[in-house]
C-alpha positions in Angstrom: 80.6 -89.1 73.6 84.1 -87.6 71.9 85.2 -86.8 75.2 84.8 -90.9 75.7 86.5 -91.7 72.8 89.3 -89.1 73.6 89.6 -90.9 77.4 89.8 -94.3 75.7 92.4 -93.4 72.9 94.5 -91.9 75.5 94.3 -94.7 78.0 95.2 -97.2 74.9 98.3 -95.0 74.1 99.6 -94.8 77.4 99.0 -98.5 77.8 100.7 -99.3 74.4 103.8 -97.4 75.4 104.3 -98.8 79.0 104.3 -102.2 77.6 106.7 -101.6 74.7 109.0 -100.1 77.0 108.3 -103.5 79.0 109.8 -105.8 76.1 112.8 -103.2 75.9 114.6 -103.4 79.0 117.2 -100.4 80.0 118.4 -98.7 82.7 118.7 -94.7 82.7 121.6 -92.9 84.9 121.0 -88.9 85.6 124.2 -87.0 87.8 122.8 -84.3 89.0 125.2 -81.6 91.6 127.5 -84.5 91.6 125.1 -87.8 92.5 124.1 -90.5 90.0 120.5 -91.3 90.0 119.7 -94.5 88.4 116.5 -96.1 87.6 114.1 -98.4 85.1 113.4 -96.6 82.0 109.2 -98.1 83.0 110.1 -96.0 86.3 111.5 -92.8 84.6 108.2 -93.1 82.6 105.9 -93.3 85.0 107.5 -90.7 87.0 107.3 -88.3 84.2 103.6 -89.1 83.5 103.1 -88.7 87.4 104.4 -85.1 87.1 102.4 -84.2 84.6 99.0 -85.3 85.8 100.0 -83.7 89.6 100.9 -80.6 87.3 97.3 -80.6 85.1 95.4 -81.2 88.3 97.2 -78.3 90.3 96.6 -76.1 87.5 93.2 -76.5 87.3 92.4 -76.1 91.3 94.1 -73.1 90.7 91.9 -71.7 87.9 88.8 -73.0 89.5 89.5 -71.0 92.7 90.3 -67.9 90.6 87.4 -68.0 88.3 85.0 -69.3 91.3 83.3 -65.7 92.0 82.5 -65.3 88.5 81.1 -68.9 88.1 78.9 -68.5 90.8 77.4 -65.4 89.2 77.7 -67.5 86.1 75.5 -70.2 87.7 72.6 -67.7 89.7 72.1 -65.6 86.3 71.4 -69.1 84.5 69.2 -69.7 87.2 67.4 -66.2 87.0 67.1 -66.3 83.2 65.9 -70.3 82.9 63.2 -69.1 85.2 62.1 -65.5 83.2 62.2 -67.8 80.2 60.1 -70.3 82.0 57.9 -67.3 83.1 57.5 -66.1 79.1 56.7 -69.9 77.7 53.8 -69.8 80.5 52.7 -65.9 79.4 52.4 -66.7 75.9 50.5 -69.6 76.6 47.9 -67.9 78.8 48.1 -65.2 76.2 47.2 -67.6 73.2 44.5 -69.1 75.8 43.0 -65.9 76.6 43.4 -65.7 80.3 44.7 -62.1 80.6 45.6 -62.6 85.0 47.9 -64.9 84.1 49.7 -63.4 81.2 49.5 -60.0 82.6 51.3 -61.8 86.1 53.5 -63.9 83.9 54.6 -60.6 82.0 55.5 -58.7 85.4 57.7 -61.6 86.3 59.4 -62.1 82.8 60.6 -58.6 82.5 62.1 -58.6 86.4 64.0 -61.6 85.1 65.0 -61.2 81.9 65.6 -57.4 80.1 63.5 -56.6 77.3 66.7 -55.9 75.4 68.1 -59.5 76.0 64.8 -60.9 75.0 62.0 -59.3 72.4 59.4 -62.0 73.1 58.5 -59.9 76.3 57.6 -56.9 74.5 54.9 -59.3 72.2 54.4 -60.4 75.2 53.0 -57.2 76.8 51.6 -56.5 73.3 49.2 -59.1 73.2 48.3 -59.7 77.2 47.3 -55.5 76.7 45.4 -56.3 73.7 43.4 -59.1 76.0 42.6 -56.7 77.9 41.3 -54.2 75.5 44.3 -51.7 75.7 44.4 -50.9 72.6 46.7 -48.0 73.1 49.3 -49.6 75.1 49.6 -52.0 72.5 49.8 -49.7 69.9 52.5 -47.9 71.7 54.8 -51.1 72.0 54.3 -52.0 68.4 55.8 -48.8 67.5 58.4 -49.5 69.8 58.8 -52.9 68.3 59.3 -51.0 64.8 62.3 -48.8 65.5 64.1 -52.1 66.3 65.5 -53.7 63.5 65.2 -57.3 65.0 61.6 -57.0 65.7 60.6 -54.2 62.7 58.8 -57.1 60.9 56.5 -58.0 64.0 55.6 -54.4 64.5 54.5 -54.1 61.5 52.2 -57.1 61.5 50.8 -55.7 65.3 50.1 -51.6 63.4 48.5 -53.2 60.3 46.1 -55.7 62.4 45.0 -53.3 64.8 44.6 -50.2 62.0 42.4 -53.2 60.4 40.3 -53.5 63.2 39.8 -49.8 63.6 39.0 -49.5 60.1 41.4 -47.3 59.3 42.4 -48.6 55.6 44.6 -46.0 54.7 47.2 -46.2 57.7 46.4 -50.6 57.7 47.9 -50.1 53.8 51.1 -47.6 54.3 52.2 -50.4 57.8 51.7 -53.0 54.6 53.1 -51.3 51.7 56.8 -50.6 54.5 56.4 -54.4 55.1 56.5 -55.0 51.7 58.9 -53.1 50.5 61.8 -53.6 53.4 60.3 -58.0 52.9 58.7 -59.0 50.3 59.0 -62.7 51.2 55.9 -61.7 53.9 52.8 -63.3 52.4 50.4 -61.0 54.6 52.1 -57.8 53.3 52.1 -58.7 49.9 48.7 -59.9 49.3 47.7 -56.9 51.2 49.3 -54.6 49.2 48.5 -56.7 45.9 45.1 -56.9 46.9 44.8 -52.7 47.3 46.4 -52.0 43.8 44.3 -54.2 42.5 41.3 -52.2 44.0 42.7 -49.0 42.9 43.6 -50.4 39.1 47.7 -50.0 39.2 47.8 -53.5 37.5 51.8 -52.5 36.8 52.7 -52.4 40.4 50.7 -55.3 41.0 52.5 -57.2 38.7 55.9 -55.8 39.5 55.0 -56.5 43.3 54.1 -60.5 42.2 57.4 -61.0 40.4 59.2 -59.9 43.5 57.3 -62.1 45.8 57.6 -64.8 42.8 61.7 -64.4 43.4 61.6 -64.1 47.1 59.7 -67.9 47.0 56.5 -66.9 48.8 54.2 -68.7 46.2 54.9 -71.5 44.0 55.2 -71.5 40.3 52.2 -72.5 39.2 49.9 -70.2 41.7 52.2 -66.9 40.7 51.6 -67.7 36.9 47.8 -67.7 37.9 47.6 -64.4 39.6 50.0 -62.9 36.8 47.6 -64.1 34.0 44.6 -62.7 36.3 46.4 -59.4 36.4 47.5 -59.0 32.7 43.9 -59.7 32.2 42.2 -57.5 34.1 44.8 -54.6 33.0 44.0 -55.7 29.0 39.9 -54.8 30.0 40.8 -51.6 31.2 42.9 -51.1 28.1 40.1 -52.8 25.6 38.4 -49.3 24.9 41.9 -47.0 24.4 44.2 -49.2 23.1 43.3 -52.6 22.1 46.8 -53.6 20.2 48.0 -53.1 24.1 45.1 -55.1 25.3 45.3 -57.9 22.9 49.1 -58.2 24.3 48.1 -58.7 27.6 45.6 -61.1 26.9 47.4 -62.9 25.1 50.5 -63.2 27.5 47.9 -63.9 30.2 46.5 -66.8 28.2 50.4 -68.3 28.0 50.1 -68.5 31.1 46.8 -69.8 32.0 45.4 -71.1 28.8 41.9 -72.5 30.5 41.5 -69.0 31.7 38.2 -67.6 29.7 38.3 -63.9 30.4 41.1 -63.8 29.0 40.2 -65.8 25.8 37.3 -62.9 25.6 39.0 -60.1 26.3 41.9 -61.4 23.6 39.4 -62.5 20.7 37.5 -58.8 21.1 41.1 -56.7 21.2 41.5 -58.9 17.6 37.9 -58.0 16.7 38.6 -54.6 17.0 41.7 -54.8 14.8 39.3 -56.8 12.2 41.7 -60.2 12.4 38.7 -62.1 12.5 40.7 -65.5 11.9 43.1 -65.3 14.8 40.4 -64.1 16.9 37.8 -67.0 15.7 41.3 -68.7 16.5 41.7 -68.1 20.0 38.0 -68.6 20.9 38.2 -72.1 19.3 41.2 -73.2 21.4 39.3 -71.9 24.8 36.2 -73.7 24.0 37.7 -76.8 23.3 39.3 -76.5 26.8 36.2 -75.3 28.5 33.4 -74.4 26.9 31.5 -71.5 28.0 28.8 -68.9 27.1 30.9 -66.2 27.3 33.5 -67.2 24.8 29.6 -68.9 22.2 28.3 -65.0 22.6 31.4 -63.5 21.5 32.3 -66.2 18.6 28.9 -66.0 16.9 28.4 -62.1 16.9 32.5 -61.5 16.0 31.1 -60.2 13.1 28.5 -57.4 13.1 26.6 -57.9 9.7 26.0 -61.7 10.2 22.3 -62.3 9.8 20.7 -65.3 12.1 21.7 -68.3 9.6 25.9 -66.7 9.9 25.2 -66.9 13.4 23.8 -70.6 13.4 26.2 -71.9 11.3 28.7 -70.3 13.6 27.1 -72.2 16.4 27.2 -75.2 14.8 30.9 -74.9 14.3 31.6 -74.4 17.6 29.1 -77.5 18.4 31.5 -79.9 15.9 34.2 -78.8 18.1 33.0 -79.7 21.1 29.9 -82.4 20.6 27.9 -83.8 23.0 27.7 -81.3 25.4 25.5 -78.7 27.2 26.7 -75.4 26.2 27.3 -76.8 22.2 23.6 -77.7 22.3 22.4 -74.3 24.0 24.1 -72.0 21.7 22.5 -73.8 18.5 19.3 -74.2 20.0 19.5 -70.3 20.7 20.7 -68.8 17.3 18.0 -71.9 15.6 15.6 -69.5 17.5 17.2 -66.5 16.2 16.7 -67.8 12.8 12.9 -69.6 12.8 14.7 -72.9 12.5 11.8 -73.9 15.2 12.7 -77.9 14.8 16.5 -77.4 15.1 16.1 -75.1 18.1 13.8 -77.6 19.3 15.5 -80.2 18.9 18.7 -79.3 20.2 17.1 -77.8 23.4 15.5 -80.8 24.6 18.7 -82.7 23.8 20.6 -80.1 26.5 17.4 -81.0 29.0 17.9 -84.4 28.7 21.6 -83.9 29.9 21.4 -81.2 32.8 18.1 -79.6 33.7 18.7 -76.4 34.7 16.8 -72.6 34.6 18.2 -71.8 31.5 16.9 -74.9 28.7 13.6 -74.0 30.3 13.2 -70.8 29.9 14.7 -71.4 26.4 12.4 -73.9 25.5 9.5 -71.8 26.7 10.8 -68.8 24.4 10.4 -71.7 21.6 7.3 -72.4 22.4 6.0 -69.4 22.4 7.9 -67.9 18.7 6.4 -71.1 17.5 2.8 -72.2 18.6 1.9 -69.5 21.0 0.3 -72.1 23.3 0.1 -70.7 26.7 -0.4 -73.9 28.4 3.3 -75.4 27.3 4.7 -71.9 27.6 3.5 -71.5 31.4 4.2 -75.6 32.1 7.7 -74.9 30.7 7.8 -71.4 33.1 7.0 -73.3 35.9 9.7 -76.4 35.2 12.1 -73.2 35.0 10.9 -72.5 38.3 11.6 -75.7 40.0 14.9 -76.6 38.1 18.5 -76.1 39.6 20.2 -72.5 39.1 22.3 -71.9 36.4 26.3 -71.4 36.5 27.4 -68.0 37.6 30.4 -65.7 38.0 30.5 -66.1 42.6 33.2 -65.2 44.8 32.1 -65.8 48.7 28.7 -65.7 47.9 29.0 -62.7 45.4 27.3 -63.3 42.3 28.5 -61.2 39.6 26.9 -60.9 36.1 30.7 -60.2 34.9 33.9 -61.9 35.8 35.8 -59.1 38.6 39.3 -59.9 38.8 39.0 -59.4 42.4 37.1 -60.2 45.2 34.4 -57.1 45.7 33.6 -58.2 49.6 37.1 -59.0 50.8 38.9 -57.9 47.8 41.4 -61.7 47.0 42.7 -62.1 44.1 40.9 -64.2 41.7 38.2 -65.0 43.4 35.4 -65.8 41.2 34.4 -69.0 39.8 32.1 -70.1 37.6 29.9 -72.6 39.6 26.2 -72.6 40.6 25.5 -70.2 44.0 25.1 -72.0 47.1 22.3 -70.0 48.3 20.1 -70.8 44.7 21.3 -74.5 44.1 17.7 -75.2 43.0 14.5 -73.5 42.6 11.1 -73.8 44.6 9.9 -77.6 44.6 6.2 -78.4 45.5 7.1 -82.1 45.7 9.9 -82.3 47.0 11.6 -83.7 43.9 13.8 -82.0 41.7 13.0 -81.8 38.1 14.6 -83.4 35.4 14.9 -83.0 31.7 13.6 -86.4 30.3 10.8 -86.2 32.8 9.9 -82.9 32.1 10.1 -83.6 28.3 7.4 -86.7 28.9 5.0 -84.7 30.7 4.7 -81.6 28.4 1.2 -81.3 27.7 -0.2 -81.8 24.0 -0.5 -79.2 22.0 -3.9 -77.3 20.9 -5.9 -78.9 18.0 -5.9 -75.2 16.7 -2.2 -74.9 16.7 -0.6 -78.4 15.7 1.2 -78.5 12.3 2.0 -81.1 9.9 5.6 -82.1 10.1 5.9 -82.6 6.4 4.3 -78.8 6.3 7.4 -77.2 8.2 9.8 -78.9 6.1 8.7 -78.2 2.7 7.6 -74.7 3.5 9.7 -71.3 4.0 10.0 -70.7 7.9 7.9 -67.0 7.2 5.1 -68.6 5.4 5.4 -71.1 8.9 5.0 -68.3 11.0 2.4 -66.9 9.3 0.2 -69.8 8.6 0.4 -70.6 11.9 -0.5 -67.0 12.8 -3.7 -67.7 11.0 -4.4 -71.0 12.2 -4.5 -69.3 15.6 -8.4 -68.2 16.4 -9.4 -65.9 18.8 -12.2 -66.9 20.7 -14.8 -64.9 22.4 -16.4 -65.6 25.0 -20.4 -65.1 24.9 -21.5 -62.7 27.6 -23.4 -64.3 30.7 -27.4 -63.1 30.7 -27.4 -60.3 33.4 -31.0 -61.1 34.3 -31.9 -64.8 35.6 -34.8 -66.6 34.2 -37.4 -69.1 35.9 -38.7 -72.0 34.4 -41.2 -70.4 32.4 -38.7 -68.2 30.3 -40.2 -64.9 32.5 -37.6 -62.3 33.5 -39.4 -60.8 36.0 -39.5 -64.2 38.5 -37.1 -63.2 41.5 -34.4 -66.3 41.4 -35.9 -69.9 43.3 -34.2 -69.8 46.4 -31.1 -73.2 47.4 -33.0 -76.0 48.2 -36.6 -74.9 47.5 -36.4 -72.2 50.7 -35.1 -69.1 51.5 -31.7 -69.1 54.0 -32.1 -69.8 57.5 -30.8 -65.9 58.6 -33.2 -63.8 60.7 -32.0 -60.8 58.7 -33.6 -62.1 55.8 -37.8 -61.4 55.3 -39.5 -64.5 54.0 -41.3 -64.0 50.6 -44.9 -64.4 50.6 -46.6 -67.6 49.7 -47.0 -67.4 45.9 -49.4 -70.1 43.9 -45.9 -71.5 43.1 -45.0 -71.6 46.5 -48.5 -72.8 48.1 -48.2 -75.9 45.5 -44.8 -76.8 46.6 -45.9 -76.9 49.8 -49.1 -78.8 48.8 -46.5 -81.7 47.1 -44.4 -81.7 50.2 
């Protein structure tokens, strides 16, 4: 297209100054060895343009017969190398397809067209058409031949630490990753490999040194590398907990500027603080967490932060925690379980079958059986409420690829990622055995609890005016054992004798050849006689 424009702006120029010479008529005289040449100045022009062009044109026959050989060669080596690339498109095709004749054929013709040295793609090519077909070695061999150039260091590396992963060999798949990492961080693979096995072997500061890198190189975003930093500084502050918690508390704390809904970190934090009896600011920290997420973990640690508290500190530390966050599941459970702790058997009550009503799960089940059972004894409600328990969803769990862990991990245990536990139900126990095929909720649960035993109902009025131990105790006694009355060993006719053998099922002995047929009593001839 500029080469158009050029071929137009020339033509317009050379136009332009033909026709001003036009409008300015002259005449131009030249003695030359004694004649006189005279002619148009439109002639002289066009004469002058007329020996340039003959010149240009002679000029470049000239060069094109001088530079012919080496354009021909010019022109068959294009030729060759358009078809070897041709060739190598085709080869890693058949390669990423899986048909090892044609990549292995491919390969053969890529490398008679095109040198390996021109072109690197032919060695990856040979790499993965001999790992098609399971030569192992051979590809090996080229990685490592892939590695000592510096143009295609990066790829060998990958090709060592895939196939040392495959063999198993952890050690050597970890040293290929660790020289990947080091020479480019900005490789995602080599990084979270190498994150992922200081992690496993506890270096949290090379982890975290090895994130900041890969933060600066751009391989994760902002918000994901503040994650996995807060997940490190964590898990580092739990392995610091028991040796130096003002060290620990640090590193919670930092990870919780960073990921402020993260709760191990709340935890971890709040019993760092603990330890260095700053109750407030630990009391502090739990409150912010729960009213961000509330959890179990961060309800056990804020009622017991103080060891002396009896079970009415506890409660009315539950209760706080349950004016922060109202309304909800985990406020209710942690009430209804230090009511129990305490004998407060209406508030635990009450509050447990509140949680019901809002998500049925395993856990308010099994709670309200442990209720029922500190407060009335009745087996009947304590087995109906075992076997709701039974039937009801899963509770929420610590689960990273189906890994359930009664603790948070900061890693992965199976596959060893980064933060890979959540706190969600498992997806192999997402409910319970059902006989009806229905699952079980909390309000209808609640309406179908069978009534309690004459023996062991109690007055409302009684529970609140009276102590909770005079409660348990009266209900204690209220509670009668009864024994049952031992059957008679020997059987009795109708005439109160013990000696009469037992009247047989329907008036006659059974119909079993085995058996010998009693002889006709006066009892028996008379029955026979009436029939």
């Amino acid at each position: 297209m500029i080469r158009v424009i050029v071929y137009v702006l020339l033509i317009l120029a050379l136009g332009f100054g033909f026709s001003w010479l036009a409008d300015r008529p002259g005449e131009l005289q030249i003695v030359w060895q004694g004649q006189l040449i005279e002619m148009s100045l439109t002639a002289a022009a066009t004469m002058i343009v007329a020996l340039v062009a003959v010149v240009m044109i002679g000029w470049w026959l000239i060069r094109t017969i001088w530079t012919s050989p080496h354009s021909v060669r010019r022109y068959f080596r294009a030729r060759k190398r358009d078809r070897g690339y041709q060739a190598l498109s085709t080869g890693l095709i058949a390669a990423g397809a899986g048909n090892a004749q044609l990549a292995h054929r491919m390969s053969s013709r890529a490398r008679g067209l095109i040198r390996a040295d021109q072109e690197p793609l032919i060695m990856m090519l040979e790499a993965q058409t001999a790992m098609i077909e399971g030569k192992h070695d051979h590809a090996r061999r080229i990685y490592e031949q892939m590695v000592a150039d510096p143009e295609t260091r990066e790829l060998g590396l990958r090709g060592l630490y895939l196939e040392a992963t495959r063999l198993g060999a952890h050690e050597a798949a970890r040293q290929y990753a660790e020289k990947a990492a080091e020479e480019a961080p900005y490789l995602p693979w080599a990084a979270t490999a190498t994150l992922e096995h200081r992690c496993q072997t506890s270096n949290w500061d090379e982890a975290i040194l090895l994130l900041d890198r890969q933060r600066v190189a751009g391989v994760s975003s902002r918000s994901e590398a503040d994650r996995m930093k807060a997940v490190l500084l964590t898990a580092k502050a739990m392995d610091l907990l028991d040796g130096d918690p003002a060290l620990a508390r640090d590193n919670a704390m930092n990870a919780l500027k960073l990921a402020k809904d993260l709760v191990p970190a709340a935890t971890t934090a709040a019993r760092a603080l603990l330890r260095e009896d700053n109750l407030r600011k630990a009391g502090s920290v739990l409150e912010s967490a729960w009213k961000l997420e509330p959890h179990p973990d961060i309800a056990r640690v804020y009622v017991r932060a103080r060891s002396g508290d009896g079970a009415m500190d506890r409660l009315k530390r539950a209760e706080r925690l349950e004016h922060l966050k109202p309304n909800n599941v985990e406020s209710l459970m942690i009430v209804a379980e230090m009511a129990l702790e305490a004998h407060d058997f209406i508030k635990a009550r009450a509050k447990a079958e509140a949680a019901a009503r809002m998500r049925a799960c395993e856990r308010v089940f099994l709670l309200l059986a442990d209720i029922e059972d500190a407060e009335t004894g009745d087996q009947a409600r304590i087995r109906y409420w075992m076997a709701q328990a039974l039937k009801a969803p899963r509770d929420p769990a610590w689960v990273a690829e189906g890994q359930v862990s009664e603790k948070w991990l900061p890693y992965s245990p199976i596959s060893g990622k980064l933060d890979a536990f959540e706190w969600k139900v498992p997806y192999a126990q997402v409910s319970g055995s059902i006989e009806d095929g229905t699952v079980v909720s909390g309000a209808s649960a609640l309406a179908e609890l069978p009534a309690l035993a004459k023996s062991d109902q109690v007055k409302p009025d009684q529970v609140k005016s009276q102590p909770v131990a005079e409660q348990t105790a009266e209900r204690q006694e209220s509670v009668k054992v009864v024994t049952p009355k031992p059957l008679p060993t020997t059987p009795k006719n109708a005439n109160g004798s013990k000696d009469a053998a037992p009247e047989p099922f329907f008036g006659r002995p059974p119909d079993d050849p085995g058996v010998r047929k009693p002889g006709n009593t006066a009892d028996e001839k008379a029955r026979l006689n009436i029939l």
